[in-house]
PQR file with spaces between the fields and no chain letter, atoms N, CA, C, O and H, PARSE charges and radii, in Angstrom:
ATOM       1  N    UNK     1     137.939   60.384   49.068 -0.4000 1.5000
ATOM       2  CA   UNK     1     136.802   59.829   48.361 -0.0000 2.0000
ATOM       3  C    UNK     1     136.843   58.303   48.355  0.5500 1.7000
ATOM       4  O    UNK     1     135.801   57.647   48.323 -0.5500 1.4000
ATOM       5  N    UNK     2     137.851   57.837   48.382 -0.4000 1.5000
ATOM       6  CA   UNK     2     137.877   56.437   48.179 -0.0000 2.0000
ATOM       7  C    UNK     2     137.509   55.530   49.381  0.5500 1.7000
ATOM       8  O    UNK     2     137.106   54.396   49.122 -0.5500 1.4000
ATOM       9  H    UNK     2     138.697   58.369   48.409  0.4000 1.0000
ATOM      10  N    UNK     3     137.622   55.973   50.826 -0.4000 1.5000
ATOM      11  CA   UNK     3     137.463   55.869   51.941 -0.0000 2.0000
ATOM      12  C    UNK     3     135.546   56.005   51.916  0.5500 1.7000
ATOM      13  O    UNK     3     134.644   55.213   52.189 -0.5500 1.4000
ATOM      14  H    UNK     3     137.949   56.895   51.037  0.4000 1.0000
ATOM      15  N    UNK     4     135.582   57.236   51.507 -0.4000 1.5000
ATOM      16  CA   UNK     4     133.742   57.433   51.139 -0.0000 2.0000
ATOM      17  C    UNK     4     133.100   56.044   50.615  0.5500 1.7000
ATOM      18  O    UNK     4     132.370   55.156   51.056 -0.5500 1.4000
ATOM      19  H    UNK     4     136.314   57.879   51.285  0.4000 1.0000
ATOM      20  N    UNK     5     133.697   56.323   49.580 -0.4000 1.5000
ATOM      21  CA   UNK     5     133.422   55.484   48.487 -0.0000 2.0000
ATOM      22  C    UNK     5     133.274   53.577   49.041  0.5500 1.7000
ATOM      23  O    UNK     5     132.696   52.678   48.431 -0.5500 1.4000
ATOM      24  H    UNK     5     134.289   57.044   49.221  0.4000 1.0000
ATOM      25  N    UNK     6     133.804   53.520   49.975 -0.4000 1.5000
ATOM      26  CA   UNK     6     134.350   52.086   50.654 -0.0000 2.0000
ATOM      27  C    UNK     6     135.029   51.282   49.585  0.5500 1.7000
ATOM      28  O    UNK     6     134.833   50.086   49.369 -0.5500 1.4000
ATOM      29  H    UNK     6     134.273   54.251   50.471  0.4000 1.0000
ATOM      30  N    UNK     7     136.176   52.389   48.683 -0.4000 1.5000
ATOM      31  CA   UNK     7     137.369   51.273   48.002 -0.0000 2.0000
ATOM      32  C    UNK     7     138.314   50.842   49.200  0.5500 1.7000
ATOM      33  O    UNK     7     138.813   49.719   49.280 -0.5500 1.4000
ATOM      34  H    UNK     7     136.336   53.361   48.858  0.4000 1.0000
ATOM      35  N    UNK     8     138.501   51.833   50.101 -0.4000 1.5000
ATOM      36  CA   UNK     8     139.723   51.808   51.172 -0.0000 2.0000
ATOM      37  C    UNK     8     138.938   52.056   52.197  0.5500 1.7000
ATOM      38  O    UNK     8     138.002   52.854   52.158 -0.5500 1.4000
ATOM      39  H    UNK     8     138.095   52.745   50.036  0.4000 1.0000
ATOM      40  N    UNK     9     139.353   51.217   53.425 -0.4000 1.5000
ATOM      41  CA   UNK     9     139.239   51.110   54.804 -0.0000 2.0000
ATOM      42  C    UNK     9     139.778   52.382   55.234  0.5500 1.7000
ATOM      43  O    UNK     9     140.715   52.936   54.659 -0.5500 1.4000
ATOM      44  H    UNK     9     140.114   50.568   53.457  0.4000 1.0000
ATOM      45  N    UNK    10     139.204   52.823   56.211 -0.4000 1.5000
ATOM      46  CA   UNK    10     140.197   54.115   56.932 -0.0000 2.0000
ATOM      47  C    UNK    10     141.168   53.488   57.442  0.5500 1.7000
ATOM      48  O    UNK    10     141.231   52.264   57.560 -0.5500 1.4000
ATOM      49  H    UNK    10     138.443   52.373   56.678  0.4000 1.0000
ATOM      50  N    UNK    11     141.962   54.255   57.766 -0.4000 1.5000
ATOM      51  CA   UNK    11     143.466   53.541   58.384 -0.0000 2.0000
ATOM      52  C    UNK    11     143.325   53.851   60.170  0.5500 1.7000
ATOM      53  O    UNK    11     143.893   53.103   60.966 -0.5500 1.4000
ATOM      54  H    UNK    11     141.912   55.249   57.670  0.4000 1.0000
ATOM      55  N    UNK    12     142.577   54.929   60.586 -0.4000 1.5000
ATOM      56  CA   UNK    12     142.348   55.583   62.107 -0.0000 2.0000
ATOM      57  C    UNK    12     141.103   55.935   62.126  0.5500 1.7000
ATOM      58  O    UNK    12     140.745   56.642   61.184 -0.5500 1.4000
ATOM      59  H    UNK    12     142.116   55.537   59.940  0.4000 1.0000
ATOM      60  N    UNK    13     140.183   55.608   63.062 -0.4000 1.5000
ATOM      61  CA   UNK    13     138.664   56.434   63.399 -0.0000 2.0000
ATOM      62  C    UNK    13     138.056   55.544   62.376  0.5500 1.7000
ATOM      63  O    UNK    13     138.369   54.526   61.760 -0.5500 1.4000
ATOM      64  H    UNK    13     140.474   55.035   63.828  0.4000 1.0000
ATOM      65  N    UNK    14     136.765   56.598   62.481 -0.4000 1.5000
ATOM      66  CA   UNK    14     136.008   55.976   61.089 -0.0000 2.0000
ATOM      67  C    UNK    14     135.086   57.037   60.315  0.5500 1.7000
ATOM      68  O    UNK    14     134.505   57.892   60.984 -0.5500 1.4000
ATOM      69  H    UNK    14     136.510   57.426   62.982  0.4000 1.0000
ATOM      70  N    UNK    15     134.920   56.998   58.754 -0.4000 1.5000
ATOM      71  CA   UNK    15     134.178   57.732   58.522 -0.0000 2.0000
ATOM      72  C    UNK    15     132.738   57.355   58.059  0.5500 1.7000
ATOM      73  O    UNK    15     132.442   56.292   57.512 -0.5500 1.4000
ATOM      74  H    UNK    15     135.392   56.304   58.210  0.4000 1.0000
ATOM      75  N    UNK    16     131.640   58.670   58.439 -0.4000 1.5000
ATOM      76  CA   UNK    16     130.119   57.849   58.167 -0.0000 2.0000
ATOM      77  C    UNK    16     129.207   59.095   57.403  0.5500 1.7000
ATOM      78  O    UNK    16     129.645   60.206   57.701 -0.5500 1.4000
ATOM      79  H    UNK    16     131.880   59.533   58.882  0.4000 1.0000
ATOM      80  N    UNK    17     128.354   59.114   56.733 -0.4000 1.5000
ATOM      81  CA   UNK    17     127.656   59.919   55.567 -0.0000 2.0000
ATOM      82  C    UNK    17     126.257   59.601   56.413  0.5500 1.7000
ATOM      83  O    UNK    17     126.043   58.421   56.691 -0.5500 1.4000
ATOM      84  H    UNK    17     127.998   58.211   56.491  0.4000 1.0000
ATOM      85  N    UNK    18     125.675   60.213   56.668 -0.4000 1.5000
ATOM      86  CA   UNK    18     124.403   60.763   57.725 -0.0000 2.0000
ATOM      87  C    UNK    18     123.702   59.495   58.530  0.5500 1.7000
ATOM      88  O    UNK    18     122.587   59.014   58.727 -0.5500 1.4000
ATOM      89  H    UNK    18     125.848   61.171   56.442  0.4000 1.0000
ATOM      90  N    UNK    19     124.938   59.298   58.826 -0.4000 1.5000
ATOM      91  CA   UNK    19     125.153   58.283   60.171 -0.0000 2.0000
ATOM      92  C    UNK    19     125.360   56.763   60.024  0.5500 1.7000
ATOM      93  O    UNK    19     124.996   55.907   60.831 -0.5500 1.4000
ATOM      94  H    UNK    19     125.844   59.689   58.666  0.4000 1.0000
ATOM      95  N    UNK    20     126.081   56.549   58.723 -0.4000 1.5000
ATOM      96  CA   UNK    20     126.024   55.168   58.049 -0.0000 2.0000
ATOM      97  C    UNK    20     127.577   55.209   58.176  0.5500 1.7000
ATOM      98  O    UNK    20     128.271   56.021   57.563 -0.5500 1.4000
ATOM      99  H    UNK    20     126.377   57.244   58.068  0.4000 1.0000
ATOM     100  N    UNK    21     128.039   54.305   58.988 -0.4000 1.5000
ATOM     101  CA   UNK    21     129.557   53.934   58.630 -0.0000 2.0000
ATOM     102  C    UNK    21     130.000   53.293   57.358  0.5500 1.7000
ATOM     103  O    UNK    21     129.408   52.315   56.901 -0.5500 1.4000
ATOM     104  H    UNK    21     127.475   53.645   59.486  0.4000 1.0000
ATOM     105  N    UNK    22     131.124   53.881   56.735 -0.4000 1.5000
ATOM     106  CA   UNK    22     131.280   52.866   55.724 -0.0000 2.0000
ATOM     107  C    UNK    22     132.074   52.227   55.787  0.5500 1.7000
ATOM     108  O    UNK    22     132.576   51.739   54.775 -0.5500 1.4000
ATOM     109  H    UNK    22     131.605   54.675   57.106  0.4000 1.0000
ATOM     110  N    UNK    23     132.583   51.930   57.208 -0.4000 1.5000
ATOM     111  CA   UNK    23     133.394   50.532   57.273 -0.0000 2.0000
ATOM     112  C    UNK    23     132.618   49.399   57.985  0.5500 1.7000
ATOM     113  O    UNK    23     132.959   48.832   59.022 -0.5500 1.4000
ATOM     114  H    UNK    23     132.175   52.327   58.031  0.4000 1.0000
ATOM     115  N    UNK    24     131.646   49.200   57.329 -0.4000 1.5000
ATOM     116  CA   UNK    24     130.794   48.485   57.833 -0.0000 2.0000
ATOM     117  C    UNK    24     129.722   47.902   56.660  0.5500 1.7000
ATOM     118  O    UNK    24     128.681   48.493   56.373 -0.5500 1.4000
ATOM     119  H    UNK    24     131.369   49.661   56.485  0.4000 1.0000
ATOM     120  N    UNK    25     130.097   46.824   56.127 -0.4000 1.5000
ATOM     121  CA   UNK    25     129.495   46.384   54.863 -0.0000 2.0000
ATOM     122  C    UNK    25     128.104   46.355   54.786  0.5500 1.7000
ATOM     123  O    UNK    25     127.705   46.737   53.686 -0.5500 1.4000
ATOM     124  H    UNK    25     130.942   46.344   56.360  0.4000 1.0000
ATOM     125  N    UNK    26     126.983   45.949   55.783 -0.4000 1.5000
ATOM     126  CA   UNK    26     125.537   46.333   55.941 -0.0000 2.0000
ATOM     127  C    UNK    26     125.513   48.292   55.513  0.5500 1.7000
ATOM     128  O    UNK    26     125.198   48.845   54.459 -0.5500 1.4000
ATOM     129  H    UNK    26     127.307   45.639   56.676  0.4000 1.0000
ATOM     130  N    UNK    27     125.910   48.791   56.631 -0.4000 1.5000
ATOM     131  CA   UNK    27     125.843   50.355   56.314 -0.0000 2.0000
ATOM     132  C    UNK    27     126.298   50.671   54.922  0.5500 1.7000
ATOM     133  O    UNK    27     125.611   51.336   54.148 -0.5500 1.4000
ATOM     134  H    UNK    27     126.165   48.342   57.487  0.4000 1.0000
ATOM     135  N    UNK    28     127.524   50.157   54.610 -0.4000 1.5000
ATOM     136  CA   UNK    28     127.907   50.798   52.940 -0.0000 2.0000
ATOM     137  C    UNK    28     126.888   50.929   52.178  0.5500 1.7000
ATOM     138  O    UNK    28     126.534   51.924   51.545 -0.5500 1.4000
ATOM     139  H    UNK    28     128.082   49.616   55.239  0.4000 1.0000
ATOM     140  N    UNK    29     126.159   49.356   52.281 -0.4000 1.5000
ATOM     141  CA   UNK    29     125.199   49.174   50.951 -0.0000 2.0000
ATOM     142  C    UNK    29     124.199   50.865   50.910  0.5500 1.7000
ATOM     143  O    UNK    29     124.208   51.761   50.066 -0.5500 1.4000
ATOM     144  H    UNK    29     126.446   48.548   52.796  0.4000 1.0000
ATOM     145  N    UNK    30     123.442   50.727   52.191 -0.4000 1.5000
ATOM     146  CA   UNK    30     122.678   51.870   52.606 -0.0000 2.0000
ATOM     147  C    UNK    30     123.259   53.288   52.087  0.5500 1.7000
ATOM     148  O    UNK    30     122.505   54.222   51.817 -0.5500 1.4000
ATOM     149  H    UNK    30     123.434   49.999   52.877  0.4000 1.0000
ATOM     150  N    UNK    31     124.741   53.369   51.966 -0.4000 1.5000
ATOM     151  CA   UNK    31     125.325   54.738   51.725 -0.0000 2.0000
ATOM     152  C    UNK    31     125.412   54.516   50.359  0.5500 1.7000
ATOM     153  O    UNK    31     125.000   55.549   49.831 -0.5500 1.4000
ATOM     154  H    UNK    31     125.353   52.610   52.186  0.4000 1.0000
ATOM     155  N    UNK    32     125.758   53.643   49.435 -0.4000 1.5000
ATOM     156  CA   UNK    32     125.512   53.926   48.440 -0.0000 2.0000
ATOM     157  C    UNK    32     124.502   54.379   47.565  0.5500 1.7000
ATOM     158  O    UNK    32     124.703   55.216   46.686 -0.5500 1.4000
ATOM     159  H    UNK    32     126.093   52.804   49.864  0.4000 1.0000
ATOM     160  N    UNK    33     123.084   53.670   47.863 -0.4000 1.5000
ATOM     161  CA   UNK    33     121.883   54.291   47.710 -0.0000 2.0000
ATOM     162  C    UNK    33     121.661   55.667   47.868  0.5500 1.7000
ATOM     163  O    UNK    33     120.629   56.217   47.485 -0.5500 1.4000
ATOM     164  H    UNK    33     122.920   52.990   48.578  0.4000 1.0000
ATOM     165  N    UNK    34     122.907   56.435   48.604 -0.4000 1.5000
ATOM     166  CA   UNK    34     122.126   57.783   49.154 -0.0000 2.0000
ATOM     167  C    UNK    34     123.433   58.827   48.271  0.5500 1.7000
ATOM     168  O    UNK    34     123.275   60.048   48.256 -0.5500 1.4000
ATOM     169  H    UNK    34     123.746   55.988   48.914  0.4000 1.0000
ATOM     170  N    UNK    35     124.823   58.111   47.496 -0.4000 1.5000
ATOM     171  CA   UNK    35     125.822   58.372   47.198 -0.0000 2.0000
ATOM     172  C    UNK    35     125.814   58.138   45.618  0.5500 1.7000
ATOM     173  O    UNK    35     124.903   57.451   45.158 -0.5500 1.4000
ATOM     174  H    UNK    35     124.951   57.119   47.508  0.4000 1.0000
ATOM     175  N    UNK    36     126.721   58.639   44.815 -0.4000 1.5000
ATOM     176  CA   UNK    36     126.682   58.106   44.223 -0.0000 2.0000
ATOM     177  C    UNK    36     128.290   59.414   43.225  0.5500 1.7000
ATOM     178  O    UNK    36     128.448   60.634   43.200 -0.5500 1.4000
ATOM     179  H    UNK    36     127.462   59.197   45.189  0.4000 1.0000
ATOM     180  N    UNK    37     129.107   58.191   42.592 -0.4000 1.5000
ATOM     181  CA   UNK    37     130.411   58.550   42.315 -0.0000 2.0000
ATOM     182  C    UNK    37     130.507   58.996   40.783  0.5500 1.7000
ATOM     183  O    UNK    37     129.705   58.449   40.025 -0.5500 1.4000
ATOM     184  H    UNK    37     128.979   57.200   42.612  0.4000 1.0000
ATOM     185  N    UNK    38     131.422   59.952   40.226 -0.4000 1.5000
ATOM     186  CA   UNK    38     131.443   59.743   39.151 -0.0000 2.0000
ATOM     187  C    UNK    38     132.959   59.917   38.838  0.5500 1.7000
ATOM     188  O    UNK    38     133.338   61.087   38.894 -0.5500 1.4000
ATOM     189  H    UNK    38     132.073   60.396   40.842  0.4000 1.0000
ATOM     190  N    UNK    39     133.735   59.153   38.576 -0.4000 1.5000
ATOM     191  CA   UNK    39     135.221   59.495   38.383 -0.0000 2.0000
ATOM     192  C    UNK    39     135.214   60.140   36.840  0.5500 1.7000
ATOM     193  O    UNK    39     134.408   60.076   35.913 -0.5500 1.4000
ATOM     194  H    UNK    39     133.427   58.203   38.531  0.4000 1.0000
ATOM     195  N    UNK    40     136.437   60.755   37.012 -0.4000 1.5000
ATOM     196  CA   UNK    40     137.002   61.449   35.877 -0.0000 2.0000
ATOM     197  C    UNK    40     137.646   60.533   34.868  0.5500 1.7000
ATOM     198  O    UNK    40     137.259   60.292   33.724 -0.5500 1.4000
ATOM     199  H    UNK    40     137.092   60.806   37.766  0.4000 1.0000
ATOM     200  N    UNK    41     138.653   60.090   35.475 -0.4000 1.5000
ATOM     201  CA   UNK    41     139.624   59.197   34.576 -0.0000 2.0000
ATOM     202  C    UNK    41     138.458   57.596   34.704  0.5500 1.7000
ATOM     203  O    UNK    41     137.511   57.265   35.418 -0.5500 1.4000
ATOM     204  H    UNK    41     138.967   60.286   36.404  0.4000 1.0000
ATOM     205  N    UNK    42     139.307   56.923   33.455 -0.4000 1.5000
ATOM     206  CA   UNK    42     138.362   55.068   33.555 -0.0000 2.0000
ATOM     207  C    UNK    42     139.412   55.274   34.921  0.5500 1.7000
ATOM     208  O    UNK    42     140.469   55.875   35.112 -0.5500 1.4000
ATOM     209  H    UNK    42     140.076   57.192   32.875  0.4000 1.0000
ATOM     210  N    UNK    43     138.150   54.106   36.051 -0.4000 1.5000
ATOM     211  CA   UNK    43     138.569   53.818   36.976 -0.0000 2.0000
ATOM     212  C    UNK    43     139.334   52.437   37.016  0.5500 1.7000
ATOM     213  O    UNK    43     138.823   51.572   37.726 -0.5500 1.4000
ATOM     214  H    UNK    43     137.292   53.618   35.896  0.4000 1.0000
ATOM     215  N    UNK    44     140.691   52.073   36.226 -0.4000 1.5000
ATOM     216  CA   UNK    44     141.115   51.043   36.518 -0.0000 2.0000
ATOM     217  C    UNK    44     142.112   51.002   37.160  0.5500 1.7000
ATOM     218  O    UNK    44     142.828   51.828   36.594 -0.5500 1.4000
ATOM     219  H    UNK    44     141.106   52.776   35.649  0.4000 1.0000
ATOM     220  N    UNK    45     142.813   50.485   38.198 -0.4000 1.5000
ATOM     221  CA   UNK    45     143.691   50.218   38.610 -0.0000 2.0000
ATOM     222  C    UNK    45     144.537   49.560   38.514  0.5500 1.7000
ATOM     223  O    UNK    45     144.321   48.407   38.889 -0.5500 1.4000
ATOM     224  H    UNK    45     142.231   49.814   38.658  0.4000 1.0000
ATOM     225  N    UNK    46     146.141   49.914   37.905 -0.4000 1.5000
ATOM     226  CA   UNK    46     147.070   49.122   37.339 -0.0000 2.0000
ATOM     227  C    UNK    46     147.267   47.599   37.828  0.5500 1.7000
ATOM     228  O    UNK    46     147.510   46.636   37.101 -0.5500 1.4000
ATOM     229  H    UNK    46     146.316   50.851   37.601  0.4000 1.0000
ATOM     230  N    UNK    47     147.087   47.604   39.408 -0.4000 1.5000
ATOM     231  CA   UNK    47     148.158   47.112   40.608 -0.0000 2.0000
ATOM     232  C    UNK    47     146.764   45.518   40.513  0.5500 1.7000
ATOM     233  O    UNK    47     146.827   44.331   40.836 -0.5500 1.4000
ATOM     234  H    UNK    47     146.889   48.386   39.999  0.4000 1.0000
ATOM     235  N    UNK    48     145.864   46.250   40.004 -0.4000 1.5000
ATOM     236  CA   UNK    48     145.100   44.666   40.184 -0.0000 2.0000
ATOM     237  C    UNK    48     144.498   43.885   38.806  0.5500 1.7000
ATOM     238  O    UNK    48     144.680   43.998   37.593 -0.5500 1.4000
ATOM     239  H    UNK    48     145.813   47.213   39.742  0.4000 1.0000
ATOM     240  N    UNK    49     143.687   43.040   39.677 -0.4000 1.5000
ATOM     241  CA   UNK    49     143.398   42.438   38.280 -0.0000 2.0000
ATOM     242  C    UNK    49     142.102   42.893   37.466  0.5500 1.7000
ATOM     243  O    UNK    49     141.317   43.752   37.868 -0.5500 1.4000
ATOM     244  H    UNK    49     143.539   42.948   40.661  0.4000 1.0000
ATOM     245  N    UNK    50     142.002   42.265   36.384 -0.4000 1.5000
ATOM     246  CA   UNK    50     140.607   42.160   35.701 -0.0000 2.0000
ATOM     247  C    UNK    50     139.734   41.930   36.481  0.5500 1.7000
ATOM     248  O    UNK    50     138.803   42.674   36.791 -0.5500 1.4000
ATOM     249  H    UNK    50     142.640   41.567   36.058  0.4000 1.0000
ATOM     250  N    UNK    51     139.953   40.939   36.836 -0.4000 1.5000
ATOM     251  CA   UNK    51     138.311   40.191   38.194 -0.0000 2.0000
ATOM     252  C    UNK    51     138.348   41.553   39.373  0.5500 1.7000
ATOM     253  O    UNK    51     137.321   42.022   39.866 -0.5500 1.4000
ATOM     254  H    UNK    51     140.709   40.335   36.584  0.4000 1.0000
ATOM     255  N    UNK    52     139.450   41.941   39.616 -0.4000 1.5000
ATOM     256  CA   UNK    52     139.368   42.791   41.256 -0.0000 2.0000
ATOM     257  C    UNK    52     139.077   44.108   40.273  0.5500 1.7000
ATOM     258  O    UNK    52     138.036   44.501   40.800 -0.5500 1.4000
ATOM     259  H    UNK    52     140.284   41.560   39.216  0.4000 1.0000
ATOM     260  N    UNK    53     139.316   44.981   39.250 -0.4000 1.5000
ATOM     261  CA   UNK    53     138.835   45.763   39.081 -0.0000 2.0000
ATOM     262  C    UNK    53     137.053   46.148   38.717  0.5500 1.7000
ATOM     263  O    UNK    53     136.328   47.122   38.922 -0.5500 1.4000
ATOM     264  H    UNK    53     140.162   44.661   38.822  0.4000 1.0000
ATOM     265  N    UNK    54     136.868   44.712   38.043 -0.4000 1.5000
ATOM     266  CA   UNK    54     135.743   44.694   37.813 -0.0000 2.0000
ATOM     267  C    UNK    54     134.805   43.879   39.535  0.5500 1.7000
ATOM     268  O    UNK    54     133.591   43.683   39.609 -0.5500 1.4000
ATOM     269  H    UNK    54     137.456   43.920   37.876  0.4000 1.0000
ATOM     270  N    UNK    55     135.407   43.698   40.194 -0.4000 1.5000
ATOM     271  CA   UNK    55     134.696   43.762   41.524 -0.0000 2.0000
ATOM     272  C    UNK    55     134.712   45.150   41.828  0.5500 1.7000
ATOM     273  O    UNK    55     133.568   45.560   41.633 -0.5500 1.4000
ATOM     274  H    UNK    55     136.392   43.857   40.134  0.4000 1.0000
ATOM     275  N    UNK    56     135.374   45.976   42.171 -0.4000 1.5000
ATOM     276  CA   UNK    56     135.622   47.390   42.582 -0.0000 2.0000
ATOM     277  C    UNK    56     134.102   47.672   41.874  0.5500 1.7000
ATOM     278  O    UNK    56     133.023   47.598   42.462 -0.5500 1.4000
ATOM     279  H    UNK    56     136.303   45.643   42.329  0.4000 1.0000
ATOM     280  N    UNK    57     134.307   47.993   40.536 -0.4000 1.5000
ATOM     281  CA   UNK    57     132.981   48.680   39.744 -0.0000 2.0000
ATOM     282  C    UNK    57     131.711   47.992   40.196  0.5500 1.7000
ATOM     283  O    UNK    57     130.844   48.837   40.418 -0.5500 1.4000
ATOM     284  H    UNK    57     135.184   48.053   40.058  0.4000 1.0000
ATOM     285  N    UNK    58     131.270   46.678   40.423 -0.4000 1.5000
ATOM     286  CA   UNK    58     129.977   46.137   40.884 -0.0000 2.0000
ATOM     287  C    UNK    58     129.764   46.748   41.679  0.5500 1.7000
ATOM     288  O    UNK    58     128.855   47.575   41.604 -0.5500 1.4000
ATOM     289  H    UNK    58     131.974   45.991   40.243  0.4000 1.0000
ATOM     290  N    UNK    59     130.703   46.558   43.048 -0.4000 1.5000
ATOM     291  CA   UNK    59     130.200   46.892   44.225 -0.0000 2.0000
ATOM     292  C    UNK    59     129.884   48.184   44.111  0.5500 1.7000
ATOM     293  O    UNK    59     128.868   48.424   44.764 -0.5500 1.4000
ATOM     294  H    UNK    59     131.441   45.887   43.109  0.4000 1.0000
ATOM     295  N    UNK    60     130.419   49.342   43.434 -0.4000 1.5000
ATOM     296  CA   UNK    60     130.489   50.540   43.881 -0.0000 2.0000
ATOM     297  C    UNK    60     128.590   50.742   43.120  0.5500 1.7000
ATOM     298  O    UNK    60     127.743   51.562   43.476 -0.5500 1.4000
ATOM     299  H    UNK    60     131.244   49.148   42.904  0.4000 1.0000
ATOM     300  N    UNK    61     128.471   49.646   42.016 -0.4000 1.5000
ATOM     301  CA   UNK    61     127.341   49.854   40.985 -0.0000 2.0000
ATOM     302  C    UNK    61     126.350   49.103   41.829  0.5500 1.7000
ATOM     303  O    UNK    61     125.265   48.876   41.293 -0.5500 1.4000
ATOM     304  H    UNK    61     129.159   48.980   41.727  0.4000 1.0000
ATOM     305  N    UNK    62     126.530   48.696   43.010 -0.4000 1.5000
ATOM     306  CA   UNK    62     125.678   48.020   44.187 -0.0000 2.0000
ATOM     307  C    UNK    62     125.314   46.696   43.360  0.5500 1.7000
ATOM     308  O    UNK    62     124.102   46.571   43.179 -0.5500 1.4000
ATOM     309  H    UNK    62     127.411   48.881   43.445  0.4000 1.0000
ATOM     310  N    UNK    63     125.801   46.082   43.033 -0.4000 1.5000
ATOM     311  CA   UNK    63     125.228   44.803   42.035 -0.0000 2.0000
ATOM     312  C    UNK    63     125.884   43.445   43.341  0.5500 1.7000
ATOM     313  O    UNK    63     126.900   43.330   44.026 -0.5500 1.4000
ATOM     314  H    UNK    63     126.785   46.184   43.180  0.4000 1.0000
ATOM     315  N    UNK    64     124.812   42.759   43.162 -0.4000 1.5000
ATOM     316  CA   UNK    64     125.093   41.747   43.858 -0.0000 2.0000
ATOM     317  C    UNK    64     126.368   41.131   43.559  0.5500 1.7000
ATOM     318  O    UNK    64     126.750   40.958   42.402 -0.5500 1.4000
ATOM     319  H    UNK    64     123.986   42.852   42.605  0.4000 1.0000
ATOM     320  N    UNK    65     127.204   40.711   44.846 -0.4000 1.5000
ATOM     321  CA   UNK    65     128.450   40.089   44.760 -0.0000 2.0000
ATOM     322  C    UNK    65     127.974   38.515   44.561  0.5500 1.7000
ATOM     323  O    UNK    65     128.864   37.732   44.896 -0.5500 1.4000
ATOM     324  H    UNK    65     126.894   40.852   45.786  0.4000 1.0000
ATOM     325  N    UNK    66     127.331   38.181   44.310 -0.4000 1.5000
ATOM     326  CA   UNK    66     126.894   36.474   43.561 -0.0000 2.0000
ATOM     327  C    UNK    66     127.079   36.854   42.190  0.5500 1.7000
ATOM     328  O    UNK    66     127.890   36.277   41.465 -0.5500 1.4000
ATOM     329  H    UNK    66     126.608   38.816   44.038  0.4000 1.0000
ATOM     330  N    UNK    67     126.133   38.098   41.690 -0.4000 1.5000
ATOM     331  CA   UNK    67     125.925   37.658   40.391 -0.0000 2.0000
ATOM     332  C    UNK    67     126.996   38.098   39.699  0.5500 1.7000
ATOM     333  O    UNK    67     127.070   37.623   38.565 -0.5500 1.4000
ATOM     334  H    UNK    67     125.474   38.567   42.279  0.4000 1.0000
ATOM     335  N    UNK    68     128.192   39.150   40.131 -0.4000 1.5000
ATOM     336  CA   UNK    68     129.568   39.769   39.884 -0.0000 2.0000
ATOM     337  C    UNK    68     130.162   38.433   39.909  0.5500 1.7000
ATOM     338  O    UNK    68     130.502   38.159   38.758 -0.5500 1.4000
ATOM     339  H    UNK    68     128.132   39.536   41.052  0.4000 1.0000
ATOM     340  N    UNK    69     130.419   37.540   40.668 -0.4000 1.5000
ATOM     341  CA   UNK    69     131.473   36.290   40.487 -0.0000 2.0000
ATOM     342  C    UNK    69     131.012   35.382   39.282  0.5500 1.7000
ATOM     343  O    UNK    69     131.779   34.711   38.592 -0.5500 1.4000
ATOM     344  H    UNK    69     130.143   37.763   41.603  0.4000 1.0000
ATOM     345  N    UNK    70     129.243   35.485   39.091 -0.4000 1.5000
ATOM     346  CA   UNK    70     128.771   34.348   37.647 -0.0000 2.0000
ATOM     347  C    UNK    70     129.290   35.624   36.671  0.5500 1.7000
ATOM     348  O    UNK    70     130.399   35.308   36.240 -0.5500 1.4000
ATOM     349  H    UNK    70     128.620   36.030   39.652  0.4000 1.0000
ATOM     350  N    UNK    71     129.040   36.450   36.357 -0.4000 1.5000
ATOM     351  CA   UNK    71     129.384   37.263   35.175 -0.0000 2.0000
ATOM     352  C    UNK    71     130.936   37.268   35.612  0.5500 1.7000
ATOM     353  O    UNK    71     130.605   37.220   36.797 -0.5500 1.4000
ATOM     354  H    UNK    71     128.139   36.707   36.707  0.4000 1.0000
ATOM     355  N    UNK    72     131.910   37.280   35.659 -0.4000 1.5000
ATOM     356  CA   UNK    72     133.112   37.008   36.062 -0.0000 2.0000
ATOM     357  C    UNK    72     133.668   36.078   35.544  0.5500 1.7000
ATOM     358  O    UNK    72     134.646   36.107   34.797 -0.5500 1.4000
ATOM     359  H    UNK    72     132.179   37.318   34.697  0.4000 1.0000
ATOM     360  N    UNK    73     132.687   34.620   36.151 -0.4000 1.5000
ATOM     361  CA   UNK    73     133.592   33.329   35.518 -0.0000 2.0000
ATOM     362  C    UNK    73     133.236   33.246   34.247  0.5500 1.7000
ATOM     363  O    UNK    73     133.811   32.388   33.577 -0.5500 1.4000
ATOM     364  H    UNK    73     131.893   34.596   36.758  0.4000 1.0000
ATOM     365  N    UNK    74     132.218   34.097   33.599 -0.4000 1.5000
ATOM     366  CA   UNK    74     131.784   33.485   32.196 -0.0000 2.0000
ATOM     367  C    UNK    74     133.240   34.110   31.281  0.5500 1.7000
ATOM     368  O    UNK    74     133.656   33.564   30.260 -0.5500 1.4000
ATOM     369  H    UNK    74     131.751   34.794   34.144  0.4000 1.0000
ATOM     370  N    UNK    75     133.824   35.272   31.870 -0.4000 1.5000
ATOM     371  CA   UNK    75     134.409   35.856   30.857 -0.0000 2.0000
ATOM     372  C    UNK    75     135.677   34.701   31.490  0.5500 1.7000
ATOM     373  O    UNK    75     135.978   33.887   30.617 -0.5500 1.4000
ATOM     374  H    UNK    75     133.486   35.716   32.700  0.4000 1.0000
ATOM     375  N    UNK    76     136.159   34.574   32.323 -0.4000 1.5000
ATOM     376  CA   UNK    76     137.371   33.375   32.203 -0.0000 2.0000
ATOM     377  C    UNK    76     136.814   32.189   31.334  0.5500 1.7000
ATOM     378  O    UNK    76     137.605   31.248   31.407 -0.5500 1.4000
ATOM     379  H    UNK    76     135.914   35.236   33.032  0.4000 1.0000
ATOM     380  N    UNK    77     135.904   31.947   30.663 -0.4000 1.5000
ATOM     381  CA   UNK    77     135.479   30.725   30.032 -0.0000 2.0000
ATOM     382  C    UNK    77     136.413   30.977   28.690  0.5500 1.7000
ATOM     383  O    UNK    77     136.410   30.156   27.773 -0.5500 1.4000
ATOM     384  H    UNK    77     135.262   32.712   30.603  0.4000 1.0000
């Protein structure tokens, strides 16, 4: 799922959801529109940070990566 999801790169080949690669940042956007995740557990990840977890959640919430870095720096203020 996470590979789906475009948290993780495939490591070999590639995988694509009705013909949209998602290692391919134009195509992702497109697959997310057509996708959509719901985790079980909060999705945070120990290993990173505040800013990189809360990038993870934008992107996956398709929110522009401009306006994710201004809502970002406000909370380092």
């Amino acid at each position: 799922m996470n590979i789906l999801c475009g948290l993780c790169p495939p490591s070999d080949g590639f995988a694509s959801i009705y013909g949209y690669r998602v290692s391919e940042i134009d195509e992702m956007l497109d697959v997310r529109k057509l996708t959509g995740v719901c985790p079980q557990l909060d999705i945070c990840f120990d290993v990173l940070t505040v800013q990189e977890n809360l990038s993870i959640v934008a992107s996956i919430k398709g929110i522009n990566p401009n306006l994710m870095i201004q809502e970002v720096s406000v909370l380092d203020a």
